[in-house]
Structure formats: structure tokens, C-alpha cells
VOGU-3710 file (C-alpha; in Angstrom, 3 decimals, decimal comma):
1> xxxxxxxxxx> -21,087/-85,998/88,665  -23,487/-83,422/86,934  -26,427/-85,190/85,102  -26,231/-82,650/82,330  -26,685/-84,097/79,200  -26,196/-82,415/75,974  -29,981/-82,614/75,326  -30,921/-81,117/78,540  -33,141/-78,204/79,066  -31,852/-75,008/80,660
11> xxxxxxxxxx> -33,793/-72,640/82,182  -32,054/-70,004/84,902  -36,030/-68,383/86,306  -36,260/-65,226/86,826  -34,079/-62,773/89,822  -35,760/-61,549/92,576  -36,174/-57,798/93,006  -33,593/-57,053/96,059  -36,298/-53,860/97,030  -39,033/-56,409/97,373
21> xxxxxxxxxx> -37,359/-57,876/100,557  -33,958/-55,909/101,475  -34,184/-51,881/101,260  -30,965/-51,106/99,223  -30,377/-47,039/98,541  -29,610/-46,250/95,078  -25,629/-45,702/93,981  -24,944/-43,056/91,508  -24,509/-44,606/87,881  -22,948/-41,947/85,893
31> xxxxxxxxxx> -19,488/-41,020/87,594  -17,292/-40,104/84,970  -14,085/-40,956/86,112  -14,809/-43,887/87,846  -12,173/-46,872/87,712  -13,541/-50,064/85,770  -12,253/-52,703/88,700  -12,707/-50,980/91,808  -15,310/-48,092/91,502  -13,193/-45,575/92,867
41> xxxxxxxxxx> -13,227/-42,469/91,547  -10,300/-39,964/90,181  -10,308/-42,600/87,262  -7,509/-41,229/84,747  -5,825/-43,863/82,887  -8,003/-45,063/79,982  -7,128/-48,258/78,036  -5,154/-47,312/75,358  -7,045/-49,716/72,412  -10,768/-49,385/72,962
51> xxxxxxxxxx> -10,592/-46,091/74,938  -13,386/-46,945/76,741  -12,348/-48,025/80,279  -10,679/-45,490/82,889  -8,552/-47,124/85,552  -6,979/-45,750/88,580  -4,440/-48,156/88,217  -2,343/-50,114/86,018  -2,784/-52,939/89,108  -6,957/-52,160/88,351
61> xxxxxxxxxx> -5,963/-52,152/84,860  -4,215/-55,524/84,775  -6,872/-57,206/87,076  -9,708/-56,018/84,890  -7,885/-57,278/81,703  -7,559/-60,792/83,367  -10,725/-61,074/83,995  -12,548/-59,514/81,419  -11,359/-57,026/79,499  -9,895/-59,217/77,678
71> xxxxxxxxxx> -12,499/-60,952/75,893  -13,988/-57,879/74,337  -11,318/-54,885/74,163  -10,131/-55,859/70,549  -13,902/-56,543/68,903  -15,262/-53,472/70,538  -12,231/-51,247/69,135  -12,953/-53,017/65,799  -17,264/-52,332/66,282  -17,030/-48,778/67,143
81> xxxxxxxxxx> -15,434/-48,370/63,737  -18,679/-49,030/61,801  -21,058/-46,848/61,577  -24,942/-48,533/62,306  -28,225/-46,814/61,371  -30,300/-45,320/64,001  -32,945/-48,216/64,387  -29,765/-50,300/64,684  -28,271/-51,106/68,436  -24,747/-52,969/69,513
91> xxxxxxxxxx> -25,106/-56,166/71,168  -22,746/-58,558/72,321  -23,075/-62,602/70,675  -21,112/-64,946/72,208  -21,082/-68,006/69,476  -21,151/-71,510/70,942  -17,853/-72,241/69,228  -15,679/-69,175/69,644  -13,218/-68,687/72,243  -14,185/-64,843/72,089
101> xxxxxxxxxx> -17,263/-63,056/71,811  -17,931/-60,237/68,950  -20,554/-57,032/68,677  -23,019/-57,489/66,153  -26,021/-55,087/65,585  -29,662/-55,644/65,621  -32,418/-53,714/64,398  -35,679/-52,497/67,310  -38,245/-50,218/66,684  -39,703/-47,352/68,558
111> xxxxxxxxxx> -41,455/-49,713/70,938  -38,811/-51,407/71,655  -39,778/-54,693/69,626  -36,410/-56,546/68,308  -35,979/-57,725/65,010  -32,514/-60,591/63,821  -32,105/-62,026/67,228  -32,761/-65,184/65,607  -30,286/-65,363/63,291  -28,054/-65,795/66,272
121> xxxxxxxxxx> -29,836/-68,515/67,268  -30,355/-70,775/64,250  -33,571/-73,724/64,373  -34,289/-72,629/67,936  -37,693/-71,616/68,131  -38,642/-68,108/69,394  -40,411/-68,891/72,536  -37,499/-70,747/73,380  -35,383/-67,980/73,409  -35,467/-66,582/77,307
131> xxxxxxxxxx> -34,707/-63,377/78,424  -32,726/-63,475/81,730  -32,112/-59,934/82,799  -30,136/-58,396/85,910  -28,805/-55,026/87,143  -25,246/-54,209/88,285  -25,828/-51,133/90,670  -22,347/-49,449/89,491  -23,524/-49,510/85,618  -26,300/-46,681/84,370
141> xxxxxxxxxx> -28,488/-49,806/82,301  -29,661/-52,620/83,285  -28,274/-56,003/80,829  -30,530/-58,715/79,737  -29,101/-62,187/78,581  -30,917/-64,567/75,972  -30,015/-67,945/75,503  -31,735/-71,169/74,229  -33,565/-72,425/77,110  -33,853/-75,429/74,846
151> xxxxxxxxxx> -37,312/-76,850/77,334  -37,682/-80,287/75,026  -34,031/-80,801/75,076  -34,657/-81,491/71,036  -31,263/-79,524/70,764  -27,440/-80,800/72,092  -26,008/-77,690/73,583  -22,308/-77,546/74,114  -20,892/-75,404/77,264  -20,232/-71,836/75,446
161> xxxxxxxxxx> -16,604/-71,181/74,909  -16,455/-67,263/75,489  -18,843/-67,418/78,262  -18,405/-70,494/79,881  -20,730/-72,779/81,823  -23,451/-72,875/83,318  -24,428/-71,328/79,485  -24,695/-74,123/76,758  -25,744/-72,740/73,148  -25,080/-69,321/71,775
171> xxxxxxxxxx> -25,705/-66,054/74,272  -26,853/-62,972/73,153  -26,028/-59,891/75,739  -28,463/-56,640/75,613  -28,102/-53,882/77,547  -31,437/-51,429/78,031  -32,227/-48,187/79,896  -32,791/-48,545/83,825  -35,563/-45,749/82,923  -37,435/-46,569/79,418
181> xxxxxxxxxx> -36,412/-50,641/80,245  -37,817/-52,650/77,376  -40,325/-49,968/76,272  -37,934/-48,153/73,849  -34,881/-49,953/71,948  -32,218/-50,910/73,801  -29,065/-49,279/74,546  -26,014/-49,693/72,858  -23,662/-52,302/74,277  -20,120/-51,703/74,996
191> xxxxxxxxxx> -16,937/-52,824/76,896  -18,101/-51,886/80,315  -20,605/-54,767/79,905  -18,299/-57,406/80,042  -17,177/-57,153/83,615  -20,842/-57,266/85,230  -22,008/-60,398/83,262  -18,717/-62,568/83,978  -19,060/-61,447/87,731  -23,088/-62,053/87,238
201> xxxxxxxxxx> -22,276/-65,933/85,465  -19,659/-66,838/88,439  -22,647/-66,675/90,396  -24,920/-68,233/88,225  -21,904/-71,466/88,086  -21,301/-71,330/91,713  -24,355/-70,148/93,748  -27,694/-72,270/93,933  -29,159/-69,889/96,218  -31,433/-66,842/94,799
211> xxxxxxxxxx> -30,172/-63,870/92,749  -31,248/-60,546/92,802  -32,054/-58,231/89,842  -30,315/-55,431/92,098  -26,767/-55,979/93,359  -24,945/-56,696/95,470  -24,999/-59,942/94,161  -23,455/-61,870/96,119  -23,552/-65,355/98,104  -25,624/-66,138/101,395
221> xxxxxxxxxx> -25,279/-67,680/103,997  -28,737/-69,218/105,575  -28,774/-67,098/108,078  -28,389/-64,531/105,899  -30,945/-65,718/103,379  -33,120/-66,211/106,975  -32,302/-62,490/107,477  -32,935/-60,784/103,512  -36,473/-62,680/102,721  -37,604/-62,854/106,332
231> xxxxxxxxxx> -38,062/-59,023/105,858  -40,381/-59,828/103,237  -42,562/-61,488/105,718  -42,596/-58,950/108,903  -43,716/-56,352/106,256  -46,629/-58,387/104,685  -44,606/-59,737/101,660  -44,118/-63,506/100,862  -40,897/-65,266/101,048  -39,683/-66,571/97,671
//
């Protein structure tokens, strides 16, 4: 039984650079017709409501709406038809208490500095709103997740409804250039996000071992894990 308690802290550290211990060669990021679910390319059916996401598929199609697409196809159809100023960006809240999430905007400056994000997350102080960032290799921007790390557990967090557990408290969902990276505004967010993060919070719910900013993210085995920061070692680096 999980000791979770509603007034528990939660605090996910910081990924590990893959680079830093595994060489991993770059995959191209802006391949215009490739499918949403399985990165192939020759992409040419597009979903017919956000127009957004190419498929090769309807079997991609109907996998990615399962497990995803779902969740954001109908509010991002609905965003994209307001306008937002150009010191505004698209970002994607996931309420506490809503079984879907919805785009809201946010204003940043030329440096990149954010203004609103705490009216998503009413009393929670600002330093207690971490940044927990990660980059899917097949996407061109890197996404960044805030959330109340709530560190006096002062605050009951429920388990978020649209995003599930191991999140408690609202989520806000950024995405920012791989290039510029928090030094200019960030980027703005749209349906493609959606199927990174729920692949990148499945780990976060069922993994304990380490997670890496660059993908593949995916599960190790000790060996493995023996294998991937024991390179860090033989090179001069230090093992996490």
C-alpha cells in the first residue's frame, strides 16, 4: 500500500542527459508527413477535427485516439479558433478536477520570463512551482511540465483527473524551442504534445529507475542500467 497521503510532497528531480552517458545520434524532427503513432513516413490521412495529426492509418489513427488524442483533439480545434497576441503562447492546463485538459494562453517576454502561470495554480507559492522538463526525440521542441511540488505538504493534492497519477494538483504543459530553450518565449503548444507526455507519465507511474531528458525513454533492466551509466565512468564521467 502506497504511503501517499494527500498532504505529501512531490517532487519528480531532474532527467539525466542521455549524451552525458549513452551516445544517441540525433533523429530528424521536422518530417512533414510523418504518422502521429508510428513515425513512419508517407503520412496522408489527417484527423478530420483538429487537422493537426497525419496518420498512415486509420489502425494508427484509432490507436493514437485511444491513447491520446483523445483528450485534447476537441479543445485544441476549439483554441486554434482564437486569435492570441504575439507576447501570448498556447499551453496546455490540466485542472485537478477535470476529466479533460484545455489550452489556455500565457503571456512571456522577449527573455523568455513567464507571466499568469500562477493563476493556474491558486495559494501555491512560486518556488513551489517545479519545472520538470524532457525531450521526445520524434518532436522538433522540447516540453516542460510544472506542477505543485507542494515540499511542506501544507496543501492536499488529489491524483489529477486528465493526467492521471503519479501527478496530484493542477499540471501545466509548456513546450519550448530545442534551440533558443528557455531563453526566448516558449513555443506554442498543440495536439502533437499530448502523445509524448502520456507516454513520458507511464514512465514516470511505472518506472523507479532514471529518466532521460533524451529518448528513448524507456525501462532498464540492471544490466542495462550497468551498461548506459557505466559508460559514464570508462570515459571520466560519474555515475548518477
Amino acid at each position: 500500500m502506497s504511503s501517499t497521503t494527500p498532504y505529501s510532497p512531490q517532487d519528480f528531480g531532474y532527467p539525466l542527459m542521455l549524451e552525458d552517458y549513452d551516445p544517441v545520434p540525433p533523429l530528424p524532427t521536422t518530417v512533414a508527413d510523418q504518422c502521429a503513432s508510428c513515425r513512419t513516413t508517407g503520412a496522408k490521412k489527417i484527423c478530420g477535427q483538429c487537422k493537426s495529426m497525419l496518420y498512415c492509418s486509420s489502425a494508427c489513427q484509432q490507436r493514437d485516439w485511444v491513447s491520446s488524442h483523445k483528450l485534447v483533439c476537441k479543445p485544441y480545434a476549439k483554441a486554434i479558433k482564437q486569435p492570441i497576441g504575439n507576447n501570448m503562447r498556447r499551453v496546455l492546463h490540466f485542472p485537478v478536477d477535470s476529466a479533460k485538459p484545455f489550452f489556455s494562453v500565457l503571456a512571456f517576454d522577449e527573455e523568455g520570463t513567464v507571466s499568469g502561470l500562477e493563476h493556474h495554480f491558486p495559494d501555491v507559492p512560486a518556488q513551489e512551482i517545479k519545472k520538470l522538463s524532457f525531450h521526445n526525440r520524434y518532436c522538433p521542441y522540447f516540453i516542460q511540465i510544472n506542477y505543485d511540488m507542494n515540499a511542506k505538504g501544507e496543501r492536499a493534492l488529489v491524483e489529477n483527473r486528465s493526467l492521471g497519477l503519479p501527478f496530484r494538483g493542477p499540471v501545466v504543459v509548456l513546450a519550448y524551442d530545442l534551440d533558443i530553450a528557455l531563453s526566448g518565449p516558449a513555443l506554442n503548444a498543440d495536439a502533437s504534445i499530448m502523445q509524448p507526455l502520456m507516454e513520458y507519465v507511464e514512465l514516470l507511474r511505472e518506472y523507479d529507475g532514471p529518466k532521460f531528458v533524451e529518448q528513448p525513454q524507456q525501462r532498464y533492466t540492471e544490466a542495462e542500467l550497468d551498461i548506459v551509466m557505466g559508460s559514464a565512468s570508462s570515459s571520466g564521467g560519474e555515475r548518477a
